[in-house]
N, C-alpha and C positions, 0 to 999 in steps of 0.2 A: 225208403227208396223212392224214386222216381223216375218213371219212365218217359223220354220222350220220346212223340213217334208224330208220324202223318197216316193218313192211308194209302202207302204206299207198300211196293213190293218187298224191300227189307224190313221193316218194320214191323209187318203182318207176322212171323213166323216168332218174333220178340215178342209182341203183344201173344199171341196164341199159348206157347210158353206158361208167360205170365198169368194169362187166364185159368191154362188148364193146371197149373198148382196154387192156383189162389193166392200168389206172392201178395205179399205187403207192399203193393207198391201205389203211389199215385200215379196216374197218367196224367200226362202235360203237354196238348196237343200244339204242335209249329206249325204256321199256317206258310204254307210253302208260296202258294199264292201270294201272299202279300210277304214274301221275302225276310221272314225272321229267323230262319234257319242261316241268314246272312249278315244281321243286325250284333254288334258287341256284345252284347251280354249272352247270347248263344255261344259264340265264337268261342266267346272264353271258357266253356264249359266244355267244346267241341271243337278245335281249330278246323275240321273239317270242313264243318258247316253242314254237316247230313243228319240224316236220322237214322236209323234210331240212334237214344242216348241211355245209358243208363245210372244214376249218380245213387250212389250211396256209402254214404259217410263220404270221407273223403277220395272216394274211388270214384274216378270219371269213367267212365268203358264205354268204348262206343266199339262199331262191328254188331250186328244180330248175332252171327254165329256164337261170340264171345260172352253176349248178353243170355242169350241160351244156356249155356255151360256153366256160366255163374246164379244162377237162380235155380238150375237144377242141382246144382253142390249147395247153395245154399240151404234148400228145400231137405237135402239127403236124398233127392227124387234118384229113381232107377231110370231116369229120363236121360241122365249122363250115367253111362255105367262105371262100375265098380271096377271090373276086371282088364288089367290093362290091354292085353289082347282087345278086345272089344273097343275100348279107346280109341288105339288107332285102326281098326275098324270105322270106327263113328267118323275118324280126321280126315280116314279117306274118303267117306261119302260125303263132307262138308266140302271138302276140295275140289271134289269129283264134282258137286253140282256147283261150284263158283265159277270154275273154268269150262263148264260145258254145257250142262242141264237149263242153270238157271242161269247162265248166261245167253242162250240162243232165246229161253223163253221169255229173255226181259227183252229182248232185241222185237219179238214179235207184239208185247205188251207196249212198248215204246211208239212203234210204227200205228198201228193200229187205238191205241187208248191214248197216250202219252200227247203226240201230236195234235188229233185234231182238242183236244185241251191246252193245246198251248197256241192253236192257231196257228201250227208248223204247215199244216196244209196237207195233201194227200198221204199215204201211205206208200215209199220207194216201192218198186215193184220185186224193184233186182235184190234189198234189202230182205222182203220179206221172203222171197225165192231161197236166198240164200240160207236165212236164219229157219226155215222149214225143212228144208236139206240136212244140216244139220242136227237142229232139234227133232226129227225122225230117228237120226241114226243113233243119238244117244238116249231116246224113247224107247229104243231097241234092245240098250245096253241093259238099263233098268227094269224092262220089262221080264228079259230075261232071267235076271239075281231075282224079280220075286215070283218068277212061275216056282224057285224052290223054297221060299222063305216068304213068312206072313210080313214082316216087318222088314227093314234095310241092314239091322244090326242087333243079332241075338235072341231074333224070333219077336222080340217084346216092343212095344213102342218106342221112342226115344228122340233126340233131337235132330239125328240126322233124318227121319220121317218128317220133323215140323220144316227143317231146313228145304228138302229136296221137293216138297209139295207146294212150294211158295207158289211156283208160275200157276199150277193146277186151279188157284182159289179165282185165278181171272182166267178161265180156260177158254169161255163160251168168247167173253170180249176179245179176246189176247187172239184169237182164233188160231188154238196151239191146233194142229195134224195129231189127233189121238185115236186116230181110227184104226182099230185092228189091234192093239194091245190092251187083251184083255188081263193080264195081271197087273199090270197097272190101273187098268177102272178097278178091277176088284180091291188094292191097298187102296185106291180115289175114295171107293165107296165106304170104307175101315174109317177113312180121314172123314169121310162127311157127316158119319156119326157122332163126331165127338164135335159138339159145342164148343169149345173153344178155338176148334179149325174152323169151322164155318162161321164165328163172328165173332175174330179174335178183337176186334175194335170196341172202347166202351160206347160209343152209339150203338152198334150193329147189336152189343150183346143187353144191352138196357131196352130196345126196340125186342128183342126177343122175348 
């Protein structure tokens, strides 16, 4: 198999994944920078043109969430659960954080990191007003589901934990509003123990 990715926000929870059940996989990093994520011979592998990727045998998959699901079914990992209840349990916290979590926190990761690396220029003000507004509110949602629950789904680890923690690993840059939700630092600090959350990338985890 073969992974591609960047160091970026989708990607990171694909590689994490992939780290923490030892998948067979190569990494194969696109240099976003110099535009190969856009170049023909990606393309055809990704009409997208994003990252992550995930190719094995003749399966293209692209989506982190979907590349998650497939390496923890591969693996037999208890990272995607068995039980279908629990299932869509996990579908709903991948959903839950596409359309809300980690979307307000890519909004604040973008203004704040994204920009002045692209030499977009200051950080909206009204932009990041707004993506704090909401990123609060559904800080609030999450924080509440684990004041009774160690994990998002089942009590146990899993993929919608590597999914929903993605904005968390650029917390300090991304300058997410996490102040005052302490069950959330408490799952933060569960996630920062495990090596593969903290340096899901092969730099980050070869430098370790």
């Amino acid at each position: 198999m073969k992974l591609y990715y960047a160091e970026t926000f989708n990607p990171r929870r694909a590689c994490a994944v992939a780290r923490y059940l030892e998948a067979p996989v190569d990494y194969v990093r696109v240099d976003l920078a110099r535009g190969e994520h856009r170049q023909p011979p990606y393309l055809a592998l990704n009409p997208n043109g994003k990252v992550p990727l995930l190719v094995d045998g003749d399966l293209r998959l692209w989506e982190a969430d979907a590349i998650m699901v497939h390496l923890a079914a591969q693996a037999g990992s208890d990272l995607w659960p068995s039980v279908p209840a629990q299932q869509v349990e996990a579908v709903r916290w991948l959903s839950w954080n596409q359309a809300h979590f980690l979307r307000h926190g890519g909004a604040l990761y973008f203004e704040h990191l994204i920009k002045p690396w692209l030499g977009m220029g200051e950080a909206d003000a009204v932009a990041v007003a707004e993506a704090e507004k909401f990123f609060r509110h559904f800080a609030a949602v999450l924080d509440a589901h684990l004041a009774a629950h160690e994990w998002l789904v089942g009590d146990r680890l899993g993929v919608a934990d590597f999914a929903v923690s993605t904005p968390l690993g650029w917390a300090k840059e991304a300058r997410l509003p996490l102040e005052g939700f302490e069950h959330l630092a408490r799952w933060h600090g569960q996630l920062q123990a495990l090596p593969a959350w903290r340096e899901p990338f092969p730099q980050m985890a070869a430098a370790a």
